[in-house]
C-alpha positions as MATLAB code, in Angstrom:
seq = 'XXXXXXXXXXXXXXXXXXXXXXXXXXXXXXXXXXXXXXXXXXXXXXXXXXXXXXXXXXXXXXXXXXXXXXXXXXXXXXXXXXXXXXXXXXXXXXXXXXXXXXXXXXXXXXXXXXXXXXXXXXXXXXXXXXXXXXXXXXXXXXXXXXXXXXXXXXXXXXXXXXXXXXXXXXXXXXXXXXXXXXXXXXXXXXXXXXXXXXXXXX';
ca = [
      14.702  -13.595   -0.653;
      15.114  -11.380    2.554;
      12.123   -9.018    3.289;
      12.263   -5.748    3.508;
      12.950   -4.086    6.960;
       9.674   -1.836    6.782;
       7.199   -4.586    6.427;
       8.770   -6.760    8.874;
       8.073   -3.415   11.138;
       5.000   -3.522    9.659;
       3.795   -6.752   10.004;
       4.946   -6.728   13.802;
       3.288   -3.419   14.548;
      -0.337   -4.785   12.774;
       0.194   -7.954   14.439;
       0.320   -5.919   17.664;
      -2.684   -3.763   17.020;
      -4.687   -6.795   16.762;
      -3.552   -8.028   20.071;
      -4.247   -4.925   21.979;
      -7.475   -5.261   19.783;
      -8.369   -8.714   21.300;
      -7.201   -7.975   24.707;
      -9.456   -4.775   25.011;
     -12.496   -6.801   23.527;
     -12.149   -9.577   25.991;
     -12.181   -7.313   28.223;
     -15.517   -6.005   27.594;
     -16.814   -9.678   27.518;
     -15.457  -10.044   30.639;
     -17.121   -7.210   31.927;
     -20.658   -7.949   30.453;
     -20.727  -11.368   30.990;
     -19.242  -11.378   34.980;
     -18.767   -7.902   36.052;
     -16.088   -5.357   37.110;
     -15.187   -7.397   39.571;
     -14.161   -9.992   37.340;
     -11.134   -8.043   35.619;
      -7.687   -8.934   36.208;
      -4.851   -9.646   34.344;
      -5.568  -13.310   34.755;
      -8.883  -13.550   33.663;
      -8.378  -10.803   30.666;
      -5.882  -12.673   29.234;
      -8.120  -16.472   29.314;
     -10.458  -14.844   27.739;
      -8.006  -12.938   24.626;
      -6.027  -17.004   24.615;
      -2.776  -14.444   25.281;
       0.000  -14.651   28.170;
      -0.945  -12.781   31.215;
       2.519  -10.680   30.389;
       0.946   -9.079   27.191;
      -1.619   -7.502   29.190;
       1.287   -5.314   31.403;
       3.003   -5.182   27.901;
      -0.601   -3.207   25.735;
      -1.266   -1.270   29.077;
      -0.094    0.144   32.212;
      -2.566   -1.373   34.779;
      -6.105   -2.226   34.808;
      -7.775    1.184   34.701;
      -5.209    2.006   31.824;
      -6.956   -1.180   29.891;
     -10.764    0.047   30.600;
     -10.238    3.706   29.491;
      -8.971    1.470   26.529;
     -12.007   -0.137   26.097;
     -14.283    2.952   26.602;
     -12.305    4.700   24.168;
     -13.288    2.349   22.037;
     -16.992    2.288   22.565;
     -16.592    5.678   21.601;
     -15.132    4.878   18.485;
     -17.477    2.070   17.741;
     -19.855    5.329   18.446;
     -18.298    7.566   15.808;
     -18.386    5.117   13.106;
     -22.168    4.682   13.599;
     -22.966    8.326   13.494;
     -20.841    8.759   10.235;
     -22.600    5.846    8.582;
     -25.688    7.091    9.758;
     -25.419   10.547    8.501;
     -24.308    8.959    5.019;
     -27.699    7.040    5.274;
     -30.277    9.650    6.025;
     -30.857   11.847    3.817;
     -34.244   13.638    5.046;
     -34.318   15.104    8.543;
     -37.879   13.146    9.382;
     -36.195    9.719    8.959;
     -33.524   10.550   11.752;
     -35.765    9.331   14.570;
     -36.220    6.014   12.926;
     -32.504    5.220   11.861;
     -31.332    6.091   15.725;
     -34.135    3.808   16.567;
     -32.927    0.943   14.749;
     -29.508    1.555   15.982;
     -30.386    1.851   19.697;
     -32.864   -1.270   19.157;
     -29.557   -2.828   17.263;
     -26.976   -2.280   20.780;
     -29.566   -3.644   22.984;
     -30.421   -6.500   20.039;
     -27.200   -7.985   18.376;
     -24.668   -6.303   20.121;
     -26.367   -6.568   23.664;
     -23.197   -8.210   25.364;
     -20.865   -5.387   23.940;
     -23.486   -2.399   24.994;
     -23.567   -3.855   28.883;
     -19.930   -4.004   28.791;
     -19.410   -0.501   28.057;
     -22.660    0.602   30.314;
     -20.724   -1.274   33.415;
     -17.710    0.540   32.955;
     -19.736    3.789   32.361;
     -20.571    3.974   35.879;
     -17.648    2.703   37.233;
     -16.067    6.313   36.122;
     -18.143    7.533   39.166;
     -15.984    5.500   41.106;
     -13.022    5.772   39.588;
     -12.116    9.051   38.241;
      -9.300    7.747   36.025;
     -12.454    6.722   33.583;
     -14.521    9.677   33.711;
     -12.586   11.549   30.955;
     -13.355    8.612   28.378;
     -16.786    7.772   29.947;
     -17.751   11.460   28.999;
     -16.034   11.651   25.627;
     -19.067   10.077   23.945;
     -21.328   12.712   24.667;
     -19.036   14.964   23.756;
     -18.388   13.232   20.442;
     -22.028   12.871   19.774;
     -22.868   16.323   20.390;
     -20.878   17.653   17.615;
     -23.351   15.677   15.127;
     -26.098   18.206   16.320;
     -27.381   20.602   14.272;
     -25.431   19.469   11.081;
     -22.231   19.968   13.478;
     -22.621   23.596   14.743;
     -24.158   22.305   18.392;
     -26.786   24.033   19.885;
     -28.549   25.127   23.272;
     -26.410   22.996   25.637;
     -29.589   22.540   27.604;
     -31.008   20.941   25.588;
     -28.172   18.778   23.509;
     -27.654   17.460   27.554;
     -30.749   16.363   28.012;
     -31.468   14.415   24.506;
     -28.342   12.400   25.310;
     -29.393   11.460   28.888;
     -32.480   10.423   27.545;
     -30.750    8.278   25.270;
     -28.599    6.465   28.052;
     -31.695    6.284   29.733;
     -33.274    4.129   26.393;
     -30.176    2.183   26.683;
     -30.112    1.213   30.514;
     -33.730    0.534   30.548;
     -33.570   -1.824   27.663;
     -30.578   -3.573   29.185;
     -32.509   -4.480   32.015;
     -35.828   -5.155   29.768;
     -37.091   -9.117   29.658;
     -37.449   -8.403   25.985;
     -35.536   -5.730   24.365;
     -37.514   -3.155   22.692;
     -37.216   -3.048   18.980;
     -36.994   -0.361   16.701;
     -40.888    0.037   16.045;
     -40.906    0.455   20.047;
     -38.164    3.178   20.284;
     -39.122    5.275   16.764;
     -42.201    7.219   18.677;
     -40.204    8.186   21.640;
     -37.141    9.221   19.560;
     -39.557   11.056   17.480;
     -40.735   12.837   20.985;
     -36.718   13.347   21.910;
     -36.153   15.160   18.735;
     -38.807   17.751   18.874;
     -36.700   20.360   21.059;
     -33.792   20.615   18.288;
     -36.295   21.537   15.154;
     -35.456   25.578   16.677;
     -31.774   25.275   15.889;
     -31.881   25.150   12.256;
     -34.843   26.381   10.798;
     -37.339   23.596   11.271;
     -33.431   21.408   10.711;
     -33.137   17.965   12.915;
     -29.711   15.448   14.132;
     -27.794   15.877   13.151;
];
């Protein structure tokens, strides 16, 4: 029985997404587990068990490969805030459910969170990255005040403060947990009660 033209295109087009998928998160391993430095089309493609070709083939150099993979952080980023918002139904139990997802990067998905925090601050040095580096504030800020924003102030520094949880508890002998982080996201919070009538994140 011959199969039909469309899902053969299919099939090769999903089996390609999951390559690119696998390439982009061994990069990230990469990354967290030996540095920038460590990236290269040889070492990328160990690490996916693909030929170094399919890494020219998914993406146009290196840089074209991390914007990738902080595109995808932001992503990753987007989904949490979505199920989040699903979650929380009263405005006082925001600060504990961003707790327990903060205290979850640094936690279970510790490796993954480094990876995208190294090539974070790589945008400074290589301006290629910065637009994706800053596209998860962006994307994050439009969760604030139920989606209509607010003083940009203020939005700025919440979400600075939050990279600052998350590079301090990288670098923590013993990540903080959720119990820790719940009090000072409860502090964080405080300055967006104005925006909506006594209204909190998002």
């Amino acid at each position: 029985m011959r199969r039909n033209p469309d899902e053969e295109t299919d099939g090769r087009r999903a089996k390609g997404e999951r390559r690119r998928r696998a390439i982009i998160d061994a990069a990230l391993r990469v990354v967290a587990r030996d540095g920038v430095g460590a990236v290269s089309h040889r070492n990328i493609a160990r690490e996916a068990g693909v030929p170094p070709a399919s890494i020219a083939y998914y993406f146009d150099g290196i840089d074209d490969l991390l914007v990738a993979a902080l595109k995808s952080g932001c992503d990753g980023l987007l989904e949490q805030m979505d199920q989040l918002q699903e979650q929380v139904e009263e405005r006082t139990a925001w600060p504990r459910a961003i707790a327990e997802n903060l205290a979850s990067l640094v936690r279970e998905h510790r490796e993954r969170t480094l990876g995208e925090y190294e090539l974070y601050l790589l945008a400074a040095r290589r301006p290629a990255l910065r637009p994706a580096a800053r596209k998860w504030i962006e994307v994050a800020s439009g969760y604030v005040n139920g989606g209509r924003g607010g003083d940009q102030p203020m939005v700025r520094a919440l979400f600075a403060a939050i990279d600052g949880i998350l590079m301090q508890a990288l670098i923590a002998d013993e990540p903080p947990t959720a119990d820790d982080l719940e009090p000072v996201l409860r502090f964080l919070v405080q300055p967006v009660d104005y925006l909506r009538d006594g209204g909190a994140i998002p």
